[in-house]
Backbone as JSON, one array per atom type, in Angstrom:
{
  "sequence": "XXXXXXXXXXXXXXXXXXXXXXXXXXXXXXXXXXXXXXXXXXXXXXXXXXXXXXXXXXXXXXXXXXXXXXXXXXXXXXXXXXXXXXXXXXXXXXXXXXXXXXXXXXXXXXXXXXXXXXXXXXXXXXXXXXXXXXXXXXXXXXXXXXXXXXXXXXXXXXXXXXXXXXXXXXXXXXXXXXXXXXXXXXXXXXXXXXXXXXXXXXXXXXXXXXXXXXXXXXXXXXXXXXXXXXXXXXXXXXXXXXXXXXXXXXXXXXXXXXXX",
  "N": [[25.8, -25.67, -50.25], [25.41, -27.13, -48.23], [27.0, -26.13, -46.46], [25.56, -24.14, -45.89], [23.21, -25.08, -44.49], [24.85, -26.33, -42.14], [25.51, -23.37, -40.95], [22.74, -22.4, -40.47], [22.19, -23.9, -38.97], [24.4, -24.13, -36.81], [23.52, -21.52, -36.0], [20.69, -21.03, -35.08], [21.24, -23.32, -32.8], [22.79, -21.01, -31.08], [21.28, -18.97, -30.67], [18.65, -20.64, -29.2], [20.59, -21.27, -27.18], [20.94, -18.52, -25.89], [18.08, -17.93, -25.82], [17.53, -19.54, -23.49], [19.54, -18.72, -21.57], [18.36, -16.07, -21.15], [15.96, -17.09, -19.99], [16.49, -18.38, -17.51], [18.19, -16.32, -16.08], [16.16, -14.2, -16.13], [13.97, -15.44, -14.54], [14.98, -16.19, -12.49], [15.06, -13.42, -11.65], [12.85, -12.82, -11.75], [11.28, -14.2, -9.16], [12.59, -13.23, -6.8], [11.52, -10.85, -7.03], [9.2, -10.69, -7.08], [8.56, -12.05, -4.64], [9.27, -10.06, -2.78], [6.71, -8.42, -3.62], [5.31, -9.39, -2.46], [5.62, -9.49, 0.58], [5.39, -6.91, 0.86], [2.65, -5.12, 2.23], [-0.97, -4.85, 1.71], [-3.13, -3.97, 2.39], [-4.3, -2.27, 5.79], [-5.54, -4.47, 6.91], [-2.99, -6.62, 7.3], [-0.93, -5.69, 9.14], [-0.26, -5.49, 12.67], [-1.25, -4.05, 16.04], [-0.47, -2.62, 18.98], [-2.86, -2.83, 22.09], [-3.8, 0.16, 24.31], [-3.59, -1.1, 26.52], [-1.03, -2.8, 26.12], [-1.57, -5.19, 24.32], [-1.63, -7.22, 21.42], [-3.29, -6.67, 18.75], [-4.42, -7.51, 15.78], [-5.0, -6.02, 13.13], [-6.44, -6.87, 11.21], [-9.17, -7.97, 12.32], [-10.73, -6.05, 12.09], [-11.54, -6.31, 8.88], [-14.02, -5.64, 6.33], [-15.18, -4.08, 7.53], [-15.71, -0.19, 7.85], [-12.86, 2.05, 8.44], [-11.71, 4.92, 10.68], [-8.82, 6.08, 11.35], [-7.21, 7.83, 13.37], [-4.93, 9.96, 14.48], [-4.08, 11.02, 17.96], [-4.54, 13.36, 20.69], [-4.1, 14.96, 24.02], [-3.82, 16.96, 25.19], [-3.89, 19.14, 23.38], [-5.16, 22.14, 21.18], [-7.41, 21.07, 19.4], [-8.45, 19.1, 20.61], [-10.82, 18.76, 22.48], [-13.38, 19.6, 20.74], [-12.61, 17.7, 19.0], [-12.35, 15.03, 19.95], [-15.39, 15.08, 21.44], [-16.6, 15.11, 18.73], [-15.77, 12.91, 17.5], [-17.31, 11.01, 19.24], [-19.7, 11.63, 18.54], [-20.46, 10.48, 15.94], [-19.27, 8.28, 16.13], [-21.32, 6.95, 18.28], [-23.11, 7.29, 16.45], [-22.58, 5.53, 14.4], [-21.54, 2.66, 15.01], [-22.53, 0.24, 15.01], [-23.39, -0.4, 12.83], [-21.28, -0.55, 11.1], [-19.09, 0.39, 11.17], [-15.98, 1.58, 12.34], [-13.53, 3.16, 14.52], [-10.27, 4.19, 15.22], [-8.15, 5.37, 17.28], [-4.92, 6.7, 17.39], [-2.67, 7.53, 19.88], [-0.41, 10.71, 20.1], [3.06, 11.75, 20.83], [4.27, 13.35, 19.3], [4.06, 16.26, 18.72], [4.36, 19.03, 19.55], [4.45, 17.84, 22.31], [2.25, 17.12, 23.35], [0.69, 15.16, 24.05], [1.59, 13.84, 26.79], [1.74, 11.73, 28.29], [1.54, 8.47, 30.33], [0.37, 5.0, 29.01], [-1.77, 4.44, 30.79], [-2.22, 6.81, 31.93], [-3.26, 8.21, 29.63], [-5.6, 6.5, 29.21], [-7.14, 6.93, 31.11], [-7.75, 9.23, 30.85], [-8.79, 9.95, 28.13], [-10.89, 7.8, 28.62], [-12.55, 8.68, 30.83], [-12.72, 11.92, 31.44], [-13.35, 12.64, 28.07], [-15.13, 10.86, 27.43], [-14.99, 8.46, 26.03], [-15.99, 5.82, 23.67], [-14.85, 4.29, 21.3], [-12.09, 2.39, 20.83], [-8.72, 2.6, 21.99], [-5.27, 2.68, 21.27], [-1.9, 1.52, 21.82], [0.39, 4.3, 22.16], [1.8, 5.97, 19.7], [4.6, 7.16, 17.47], [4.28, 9.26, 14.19], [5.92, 10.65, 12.59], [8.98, 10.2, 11.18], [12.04, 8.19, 11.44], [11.37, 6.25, 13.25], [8.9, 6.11, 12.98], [5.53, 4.32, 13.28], [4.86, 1.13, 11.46], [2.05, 0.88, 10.52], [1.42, 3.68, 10.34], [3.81, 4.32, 8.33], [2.69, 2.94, 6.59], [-0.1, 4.06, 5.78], [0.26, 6.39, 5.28], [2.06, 6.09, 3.01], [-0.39, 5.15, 1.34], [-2.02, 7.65, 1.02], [-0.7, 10.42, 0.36], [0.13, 14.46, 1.84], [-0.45, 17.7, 1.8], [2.23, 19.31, 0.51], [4.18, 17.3, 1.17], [4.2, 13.99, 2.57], [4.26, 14.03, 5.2], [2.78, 13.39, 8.43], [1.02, 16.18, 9.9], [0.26, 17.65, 11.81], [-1.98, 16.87, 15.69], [-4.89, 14.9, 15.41], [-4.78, 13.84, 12.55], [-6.63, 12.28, 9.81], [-7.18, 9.56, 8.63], [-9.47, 7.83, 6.55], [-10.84, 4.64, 5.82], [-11.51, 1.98, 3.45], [-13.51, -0.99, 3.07], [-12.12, -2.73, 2.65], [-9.54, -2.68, 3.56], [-8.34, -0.21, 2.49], [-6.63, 2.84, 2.26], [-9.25, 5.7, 1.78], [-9.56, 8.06, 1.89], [-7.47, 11.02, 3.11], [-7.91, 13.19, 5.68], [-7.28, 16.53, 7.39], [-5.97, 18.13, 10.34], [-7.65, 19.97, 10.88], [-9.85, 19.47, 9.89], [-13.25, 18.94, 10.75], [-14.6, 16.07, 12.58], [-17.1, 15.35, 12.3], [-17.5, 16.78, 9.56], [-16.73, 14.68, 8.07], [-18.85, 12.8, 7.27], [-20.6, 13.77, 5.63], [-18.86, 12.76, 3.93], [-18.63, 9.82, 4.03], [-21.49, 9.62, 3.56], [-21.36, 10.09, 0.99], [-19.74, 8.01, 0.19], [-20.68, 5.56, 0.48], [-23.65, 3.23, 0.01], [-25.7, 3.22, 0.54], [-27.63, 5.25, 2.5], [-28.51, 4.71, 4.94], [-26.56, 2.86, 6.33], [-23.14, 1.74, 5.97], [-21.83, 0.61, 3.81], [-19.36, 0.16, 1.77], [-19.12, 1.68, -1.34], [-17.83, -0.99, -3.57], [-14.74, -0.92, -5.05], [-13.71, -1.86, -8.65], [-11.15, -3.59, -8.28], [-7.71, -4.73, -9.23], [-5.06, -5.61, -8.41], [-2.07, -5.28, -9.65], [0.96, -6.09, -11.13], [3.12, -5.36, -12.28], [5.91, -6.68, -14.89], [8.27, -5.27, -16.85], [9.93, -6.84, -19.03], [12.96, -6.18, -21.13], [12.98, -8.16, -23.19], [13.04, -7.87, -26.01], [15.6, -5.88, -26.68], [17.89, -7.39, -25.33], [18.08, -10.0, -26.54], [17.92, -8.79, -29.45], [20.94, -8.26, -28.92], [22.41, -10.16, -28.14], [22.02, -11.65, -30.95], [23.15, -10.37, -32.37], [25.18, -9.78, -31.78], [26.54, -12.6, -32.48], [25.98, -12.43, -35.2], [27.98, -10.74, -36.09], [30.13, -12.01, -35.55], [30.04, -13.83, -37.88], [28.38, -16.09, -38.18], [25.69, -15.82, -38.19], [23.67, -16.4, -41.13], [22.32, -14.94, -44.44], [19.13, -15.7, -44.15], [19.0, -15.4, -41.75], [18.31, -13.15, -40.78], [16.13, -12.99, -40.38], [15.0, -13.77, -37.37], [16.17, -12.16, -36.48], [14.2, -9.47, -37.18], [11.99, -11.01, -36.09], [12.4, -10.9, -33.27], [12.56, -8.02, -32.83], [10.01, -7.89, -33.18], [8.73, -8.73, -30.79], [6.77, -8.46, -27.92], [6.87, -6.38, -25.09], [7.07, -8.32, -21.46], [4.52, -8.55, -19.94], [2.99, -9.33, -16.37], [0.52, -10.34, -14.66], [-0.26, -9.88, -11.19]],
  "CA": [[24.47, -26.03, -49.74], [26.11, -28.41, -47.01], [27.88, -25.41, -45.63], [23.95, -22.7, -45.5], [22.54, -25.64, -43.73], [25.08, -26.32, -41.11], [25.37, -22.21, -40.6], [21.58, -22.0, -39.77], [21.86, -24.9, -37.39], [25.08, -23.16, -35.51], [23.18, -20.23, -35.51], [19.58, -21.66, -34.41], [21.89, -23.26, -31.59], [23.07, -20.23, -30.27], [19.78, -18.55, -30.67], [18.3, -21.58, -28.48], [21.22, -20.79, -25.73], [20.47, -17.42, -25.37], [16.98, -18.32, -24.66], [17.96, -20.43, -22.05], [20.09, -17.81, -20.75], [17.52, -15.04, -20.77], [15.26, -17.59, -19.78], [17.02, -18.5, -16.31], [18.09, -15.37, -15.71], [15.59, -13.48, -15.73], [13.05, -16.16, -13.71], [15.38, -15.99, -10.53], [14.99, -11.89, -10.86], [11.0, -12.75, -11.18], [11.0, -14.72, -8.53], [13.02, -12.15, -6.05], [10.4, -9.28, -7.53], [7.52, -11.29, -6.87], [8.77, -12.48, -2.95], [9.26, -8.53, -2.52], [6.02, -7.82, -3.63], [4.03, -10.97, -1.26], [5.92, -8.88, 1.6], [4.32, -6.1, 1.07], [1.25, -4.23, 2.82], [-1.76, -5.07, 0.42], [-4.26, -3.33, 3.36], [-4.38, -2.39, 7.25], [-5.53, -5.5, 7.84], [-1.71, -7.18, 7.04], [-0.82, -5.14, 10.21], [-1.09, -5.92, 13.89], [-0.6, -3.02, 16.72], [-0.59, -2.7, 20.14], [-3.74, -1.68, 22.45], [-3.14, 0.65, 25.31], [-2.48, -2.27, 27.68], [-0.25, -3.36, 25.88], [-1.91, -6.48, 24.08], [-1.69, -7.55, 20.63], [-4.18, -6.53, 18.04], [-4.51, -7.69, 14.56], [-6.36, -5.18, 12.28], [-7.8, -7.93, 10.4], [-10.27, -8.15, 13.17], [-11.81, -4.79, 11.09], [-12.07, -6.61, 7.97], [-15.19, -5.86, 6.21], [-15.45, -2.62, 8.41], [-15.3, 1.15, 7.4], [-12.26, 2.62, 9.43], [-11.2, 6.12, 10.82], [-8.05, 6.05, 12.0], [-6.54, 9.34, 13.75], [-3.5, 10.32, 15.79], [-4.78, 11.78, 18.75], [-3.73, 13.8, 21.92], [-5.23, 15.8, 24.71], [-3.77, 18.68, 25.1], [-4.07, 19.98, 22.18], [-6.38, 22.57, 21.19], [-8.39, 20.54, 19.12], [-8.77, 17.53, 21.79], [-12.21, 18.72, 23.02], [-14.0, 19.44, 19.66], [-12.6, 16.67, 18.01], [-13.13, 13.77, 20.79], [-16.74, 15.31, 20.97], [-17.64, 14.76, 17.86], [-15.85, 11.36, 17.43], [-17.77, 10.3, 20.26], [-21.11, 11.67, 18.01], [-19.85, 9.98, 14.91], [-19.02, 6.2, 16.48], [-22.67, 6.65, 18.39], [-24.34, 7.11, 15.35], [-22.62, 4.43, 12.82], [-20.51, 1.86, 15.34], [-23.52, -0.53, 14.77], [-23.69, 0.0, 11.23], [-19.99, -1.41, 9.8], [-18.24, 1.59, 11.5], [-15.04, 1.79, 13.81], [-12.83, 4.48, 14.99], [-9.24, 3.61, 16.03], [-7.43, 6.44, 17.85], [-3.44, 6.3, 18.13], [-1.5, 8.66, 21.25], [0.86, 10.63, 19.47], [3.45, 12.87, 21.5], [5.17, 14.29, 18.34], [3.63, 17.68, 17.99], [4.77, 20.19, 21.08], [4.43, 17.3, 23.57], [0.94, 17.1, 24.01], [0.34, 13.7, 24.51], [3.2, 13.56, 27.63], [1.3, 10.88, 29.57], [1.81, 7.23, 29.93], [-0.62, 4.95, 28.65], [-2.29, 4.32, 31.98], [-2.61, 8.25, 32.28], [-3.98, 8.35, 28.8], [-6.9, 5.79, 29.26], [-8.03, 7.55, 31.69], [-8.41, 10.7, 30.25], [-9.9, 9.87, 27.31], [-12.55, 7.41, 28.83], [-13.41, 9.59, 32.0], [-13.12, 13.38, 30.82], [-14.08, 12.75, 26.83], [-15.57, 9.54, 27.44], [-14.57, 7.73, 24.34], [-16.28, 4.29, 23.24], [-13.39, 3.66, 20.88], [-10.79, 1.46, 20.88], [-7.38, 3.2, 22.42], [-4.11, 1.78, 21.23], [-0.32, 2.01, 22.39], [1.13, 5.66, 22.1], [3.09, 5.66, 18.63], [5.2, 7.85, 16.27], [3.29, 8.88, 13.25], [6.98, 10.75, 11.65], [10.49, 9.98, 10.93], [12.56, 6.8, 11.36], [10.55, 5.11, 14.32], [7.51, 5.9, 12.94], [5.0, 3.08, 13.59], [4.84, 0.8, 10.35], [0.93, 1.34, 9.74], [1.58, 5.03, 9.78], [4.24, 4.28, 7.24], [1.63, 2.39, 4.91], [-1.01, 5.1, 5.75], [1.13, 8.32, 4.38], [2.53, 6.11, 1.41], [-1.67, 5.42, 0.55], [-2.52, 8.88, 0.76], [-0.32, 11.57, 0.63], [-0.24, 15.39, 2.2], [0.0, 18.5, 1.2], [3.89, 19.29, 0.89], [4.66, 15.91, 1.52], [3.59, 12.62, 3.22], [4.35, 13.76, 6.88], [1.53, 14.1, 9.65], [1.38, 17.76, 9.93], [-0.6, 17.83, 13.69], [-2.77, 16.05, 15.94], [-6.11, 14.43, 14.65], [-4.95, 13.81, 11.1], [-7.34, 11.28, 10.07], [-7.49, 8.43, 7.19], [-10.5, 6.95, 5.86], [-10.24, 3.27, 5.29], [-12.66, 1.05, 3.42], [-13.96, -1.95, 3.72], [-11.4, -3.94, 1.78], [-8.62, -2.1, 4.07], [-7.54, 0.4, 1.39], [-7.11, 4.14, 2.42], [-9.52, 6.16, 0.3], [-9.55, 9.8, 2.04], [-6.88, 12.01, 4.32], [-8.39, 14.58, 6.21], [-6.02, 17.42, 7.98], [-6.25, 17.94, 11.65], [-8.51, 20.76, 11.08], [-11.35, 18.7, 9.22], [-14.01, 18.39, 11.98], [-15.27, 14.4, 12.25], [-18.7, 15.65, 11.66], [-17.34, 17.48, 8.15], [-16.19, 13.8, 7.39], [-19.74, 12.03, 7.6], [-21.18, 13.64, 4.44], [-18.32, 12.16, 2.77], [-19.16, 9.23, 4.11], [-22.32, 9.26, 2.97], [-21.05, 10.35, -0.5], [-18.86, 7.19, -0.31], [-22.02, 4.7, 1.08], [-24.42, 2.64, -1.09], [-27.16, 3.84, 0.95], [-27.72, 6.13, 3.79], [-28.84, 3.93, 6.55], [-25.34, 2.19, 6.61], [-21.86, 2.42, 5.68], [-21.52, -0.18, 3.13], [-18.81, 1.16, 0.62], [-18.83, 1.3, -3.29], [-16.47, -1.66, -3.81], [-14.05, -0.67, -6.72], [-13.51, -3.42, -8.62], [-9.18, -2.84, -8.4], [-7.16, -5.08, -9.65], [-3.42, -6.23, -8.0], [-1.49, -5.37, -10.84], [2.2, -6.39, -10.7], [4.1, -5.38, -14.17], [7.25, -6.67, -14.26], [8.2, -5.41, -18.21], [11.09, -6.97, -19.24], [13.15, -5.96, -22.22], [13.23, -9.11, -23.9], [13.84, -7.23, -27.36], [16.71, -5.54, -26.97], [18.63, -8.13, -24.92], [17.61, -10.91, -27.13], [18.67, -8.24, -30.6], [22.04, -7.97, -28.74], [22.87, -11.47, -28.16], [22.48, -12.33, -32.27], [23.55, -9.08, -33.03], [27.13, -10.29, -31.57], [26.86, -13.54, -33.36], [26.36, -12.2, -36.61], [29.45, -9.87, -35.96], [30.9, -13.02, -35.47], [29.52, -13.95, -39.18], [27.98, -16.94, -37.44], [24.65, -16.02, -39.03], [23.26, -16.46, -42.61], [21.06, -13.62, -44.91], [18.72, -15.99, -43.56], [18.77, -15.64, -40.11], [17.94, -11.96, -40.22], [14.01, -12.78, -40.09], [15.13, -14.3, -36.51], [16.37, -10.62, -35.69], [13.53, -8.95, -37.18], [11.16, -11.18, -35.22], [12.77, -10.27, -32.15], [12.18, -7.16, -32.67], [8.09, -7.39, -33.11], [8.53, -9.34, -29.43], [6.28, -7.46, -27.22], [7.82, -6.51, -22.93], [6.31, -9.1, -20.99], [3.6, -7.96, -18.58], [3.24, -10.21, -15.35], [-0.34, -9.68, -13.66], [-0.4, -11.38, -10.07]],
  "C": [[24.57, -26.62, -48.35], [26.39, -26.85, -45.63], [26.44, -24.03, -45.12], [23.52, -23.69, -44.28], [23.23, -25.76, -42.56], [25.17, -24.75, -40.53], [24.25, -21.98, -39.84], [21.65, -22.54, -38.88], [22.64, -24.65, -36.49], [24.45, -21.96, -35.09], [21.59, -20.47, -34.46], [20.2, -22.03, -32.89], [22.1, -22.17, -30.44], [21.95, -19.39, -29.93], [19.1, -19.17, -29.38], [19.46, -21.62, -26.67], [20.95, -19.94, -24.8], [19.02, -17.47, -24.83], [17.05, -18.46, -23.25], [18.68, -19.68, -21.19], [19.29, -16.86, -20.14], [16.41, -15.75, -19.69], [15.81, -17.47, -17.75], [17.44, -17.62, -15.63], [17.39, -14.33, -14.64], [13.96, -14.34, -14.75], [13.75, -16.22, -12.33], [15.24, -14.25, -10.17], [13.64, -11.88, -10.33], [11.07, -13.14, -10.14], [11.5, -13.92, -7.36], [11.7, -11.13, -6.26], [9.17, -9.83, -6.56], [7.73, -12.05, -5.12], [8.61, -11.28, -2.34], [7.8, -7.88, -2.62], [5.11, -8.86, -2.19], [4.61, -10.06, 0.0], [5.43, -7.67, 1.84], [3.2, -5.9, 1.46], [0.38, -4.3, 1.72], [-2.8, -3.57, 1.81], [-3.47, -3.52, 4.86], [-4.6, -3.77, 7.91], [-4.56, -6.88, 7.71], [-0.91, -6.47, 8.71], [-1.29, -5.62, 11.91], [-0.32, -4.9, 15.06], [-0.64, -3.8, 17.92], [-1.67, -2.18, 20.46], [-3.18, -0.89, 24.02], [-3.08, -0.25, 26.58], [-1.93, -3.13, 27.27], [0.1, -5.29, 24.77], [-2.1, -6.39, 22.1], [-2.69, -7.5, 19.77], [-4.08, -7.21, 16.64], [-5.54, -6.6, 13.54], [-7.21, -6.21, 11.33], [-9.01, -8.08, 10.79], [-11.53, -6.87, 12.8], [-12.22, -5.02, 10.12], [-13.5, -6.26, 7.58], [-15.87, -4.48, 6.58], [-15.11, -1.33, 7.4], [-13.93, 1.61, 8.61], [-11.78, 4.26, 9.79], [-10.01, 6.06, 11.58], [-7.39, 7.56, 12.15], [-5.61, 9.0, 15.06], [-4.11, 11.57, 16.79], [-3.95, 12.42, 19.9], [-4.64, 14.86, 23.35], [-4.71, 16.37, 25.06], [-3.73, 19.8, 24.37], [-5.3, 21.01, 21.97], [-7.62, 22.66, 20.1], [-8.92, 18.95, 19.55], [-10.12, 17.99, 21.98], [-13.21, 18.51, 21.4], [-13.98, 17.84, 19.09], [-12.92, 15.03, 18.83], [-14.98, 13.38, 20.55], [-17.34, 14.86, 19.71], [-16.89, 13.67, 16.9], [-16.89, 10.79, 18.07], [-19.35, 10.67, 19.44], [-21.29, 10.53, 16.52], [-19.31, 8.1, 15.26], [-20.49, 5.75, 17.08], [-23.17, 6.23, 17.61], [-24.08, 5.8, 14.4], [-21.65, 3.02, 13.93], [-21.62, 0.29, 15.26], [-23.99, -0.84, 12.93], [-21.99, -0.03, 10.15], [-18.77, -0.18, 10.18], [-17.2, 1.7, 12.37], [-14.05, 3.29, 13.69], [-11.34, 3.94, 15.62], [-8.45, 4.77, 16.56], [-5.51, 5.99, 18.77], [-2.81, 7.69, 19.21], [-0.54, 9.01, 20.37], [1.57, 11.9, 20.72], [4.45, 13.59, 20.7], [4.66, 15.74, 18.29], [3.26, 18.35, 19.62], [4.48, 19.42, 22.0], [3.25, 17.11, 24.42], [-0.33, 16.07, 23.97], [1.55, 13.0, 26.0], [2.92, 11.74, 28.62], [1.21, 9.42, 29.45], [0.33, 6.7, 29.6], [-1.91, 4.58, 29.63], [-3.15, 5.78, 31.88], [-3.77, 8.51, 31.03], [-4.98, 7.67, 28.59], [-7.62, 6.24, 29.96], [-8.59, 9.22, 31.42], [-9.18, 10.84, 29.29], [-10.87, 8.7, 27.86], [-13.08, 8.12, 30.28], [-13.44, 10.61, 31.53], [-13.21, 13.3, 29.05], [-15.01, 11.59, 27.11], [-16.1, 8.86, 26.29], [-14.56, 6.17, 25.06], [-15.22, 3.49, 22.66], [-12.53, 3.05, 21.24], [-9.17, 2.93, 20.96], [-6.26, 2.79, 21.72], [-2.76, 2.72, 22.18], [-0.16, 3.37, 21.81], [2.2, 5.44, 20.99], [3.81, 7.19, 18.09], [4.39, 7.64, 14.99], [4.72, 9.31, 12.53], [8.31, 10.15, 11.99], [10.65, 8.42, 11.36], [11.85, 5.77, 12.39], [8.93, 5.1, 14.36], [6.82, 4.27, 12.96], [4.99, 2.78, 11.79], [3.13, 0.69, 9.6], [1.29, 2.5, 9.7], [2.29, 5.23, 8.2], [3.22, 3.87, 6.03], [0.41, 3.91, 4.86], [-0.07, 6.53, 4.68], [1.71, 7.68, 2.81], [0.95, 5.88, 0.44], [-1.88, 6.56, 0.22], [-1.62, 9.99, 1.71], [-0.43, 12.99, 1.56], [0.01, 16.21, 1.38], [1.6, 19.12, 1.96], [4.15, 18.48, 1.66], [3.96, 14.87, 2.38], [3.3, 13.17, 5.1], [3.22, 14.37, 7.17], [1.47, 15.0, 10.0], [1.54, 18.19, 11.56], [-1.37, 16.74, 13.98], [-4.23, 16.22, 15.31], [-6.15, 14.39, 13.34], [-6.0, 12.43, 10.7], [-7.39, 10.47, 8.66], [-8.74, 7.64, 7.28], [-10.3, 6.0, 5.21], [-11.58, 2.51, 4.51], [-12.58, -0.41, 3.6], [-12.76, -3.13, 3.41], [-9.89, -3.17, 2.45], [-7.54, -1.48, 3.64], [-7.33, 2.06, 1.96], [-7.73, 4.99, 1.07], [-9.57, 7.67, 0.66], [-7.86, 10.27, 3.22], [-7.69, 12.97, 4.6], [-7.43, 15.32, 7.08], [-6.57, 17.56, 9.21], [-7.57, 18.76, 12.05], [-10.16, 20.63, 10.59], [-12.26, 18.2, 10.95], [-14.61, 16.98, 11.67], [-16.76, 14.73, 11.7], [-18.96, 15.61, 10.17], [-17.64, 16.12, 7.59], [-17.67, 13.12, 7.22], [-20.64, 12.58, 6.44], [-20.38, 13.21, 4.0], [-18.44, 10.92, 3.3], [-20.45, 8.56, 3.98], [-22.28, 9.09, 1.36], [-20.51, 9.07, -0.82], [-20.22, 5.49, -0.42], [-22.87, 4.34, -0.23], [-25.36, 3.15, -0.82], [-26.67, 4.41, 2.47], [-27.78, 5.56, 4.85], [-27.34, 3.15, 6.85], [-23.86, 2.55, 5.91], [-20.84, 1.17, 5.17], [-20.66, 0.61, 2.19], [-18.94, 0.69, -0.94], [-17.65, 0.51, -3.04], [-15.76, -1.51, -5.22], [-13.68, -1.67, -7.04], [-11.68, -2.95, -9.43], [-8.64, -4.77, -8.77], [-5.3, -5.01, -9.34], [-2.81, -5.94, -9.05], [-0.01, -5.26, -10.54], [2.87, -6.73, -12.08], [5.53, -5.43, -14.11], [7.48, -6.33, -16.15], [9.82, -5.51, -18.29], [11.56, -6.53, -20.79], [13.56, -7.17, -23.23], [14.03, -8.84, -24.91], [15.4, -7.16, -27.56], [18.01, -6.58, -26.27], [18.86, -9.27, -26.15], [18.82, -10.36, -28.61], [20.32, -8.76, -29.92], [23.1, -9.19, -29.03], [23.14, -12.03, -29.83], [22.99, -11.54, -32.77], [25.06, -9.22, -33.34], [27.47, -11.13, -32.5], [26.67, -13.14, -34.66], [27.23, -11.26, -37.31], [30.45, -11.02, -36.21], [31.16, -13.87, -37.04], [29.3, -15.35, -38.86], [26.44, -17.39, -38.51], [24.17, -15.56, -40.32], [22.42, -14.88, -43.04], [19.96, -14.31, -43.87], [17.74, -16.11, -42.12], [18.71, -14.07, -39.37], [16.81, -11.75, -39.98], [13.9, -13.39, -38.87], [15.15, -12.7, -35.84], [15.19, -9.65, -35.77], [11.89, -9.51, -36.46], [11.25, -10.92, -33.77], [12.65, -9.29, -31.42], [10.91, -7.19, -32.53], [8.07, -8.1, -31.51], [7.97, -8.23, -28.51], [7.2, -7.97, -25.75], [6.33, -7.3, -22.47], [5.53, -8.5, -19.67], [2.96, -9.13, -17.87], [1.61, -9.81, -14.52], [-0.45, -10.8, -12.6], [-1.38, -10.97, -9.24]]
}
């Protein structure tokens, strides 16, 4: 009798270690996971560019805003169309919760060659674009700019993430989420019934706010770590008949889900 009772209480012990093990453990991995995720890009407006003279932007300063952001160029031969009917498309809604951000790209046959001096003046004297300019970036490969990077991992392409051509364009809402891609060949105009489609009402360019949810699942395997640990000790013959309704509660232990 002497000898059941001290058994359960070596075994309870070790039981109570392993806790403490799993326990400590696995709260310095959470805590790594969960620093990794706080570093992350929630929205555009975590981001801060350059504008074409060179000065420090914050996109936060869009908060609240609808955005179009496109990689632009002018020699291309959809620079005229597609300026044009930006420049109809920021008229009509830049009063109404609307911006337009246009990045210089010279990835695609070199037809953006011109510094950014050269390029301010071309697009506000021969298109004569209201919009906001920025610095001349990379939209692919390793030096791509790091909003581009968040942009292509929101919304995909077809056969893969990369920027195909100039004027690819992302649709941002208000809460600085991307909710559309359009391909270079989507005219801005096209985009403005889906902007209405997206709108609470017509006269403005308030968006349906989805009600989303941060979700940050970290599922640990408690179970089977946990089984393993008494599994040993009762190899060890450590633990009693007893102390198998310890193992079989172990098992009903649901993976821990983490929402932050």
């Amino acid at each position: 009798m002497h000898f059941w009772k001290f058994s359960n209480l070596v075994s309870l012990l070790f039981v109570l270690l392993a806790l403490f093990y799993y326990y400590h453990t696995h709260q310095f991995s959470l805590s790594i996971k969960m620093a990794e995720t706080e570093q992350t890009p929630k929205s555009i407006y975590d981001f801060t560019v350059k504008d074409i003279r060179g000065n420090d932007v914050s996109l936060s300063e869009y908060n609240g805003k609808v955005v179009l952001i496109v990689n632009v160029a002018s020699k291309c031969g959809l620079t005229q169309s597609n300026y044009k009917e930006l420049n109809v498309l920021y008229e009509k809604y830049k009063d109404k919760g609307f911006e337009i951000l246009a990045f210089p790209c010279n990835q695609f046959a070199g037809q953006e060659p011109g510094n950014n001096e050269e390029i301010q003046d071309v697009v506000c004297t021969r298109f004569k674009a209201e919009f906001p300019i920025f610095d001349k970036v990379e939209v692919n490969g390793k030096e791509a700019a790091p909003l581009y990077k968040f942009l292509k991992a929101q919304k995909g392409g077809i056969f893969g993430d990369g920027i195909k051509w100039n004027f690819t364009k992302f649709l941002v809402n208000k809460e600085g989420k991307v909710v559309e891609r359009y391909a270079p060949t989507t005219a801005p105009l096209k985009i403005e019934v889906r902007l209405k489609r997206h709108s609470e009402s017509l006269g403005g360019l308030h968006f349906l706010r989805a009600k989303e949810r941060v979700a940050f699942t970290i599922k640990c395997d408690m179970t089977m770590q946990m089984c393993q640990y008494c599994f040993f000790i009762y190899r060890l013959g450590v633990l009693s008949c007893f102390d198998h309704s310890l193992i079989n509660l172990m098992y009903a232990l649901p993976s821990l889900s983490i929402l932050v």
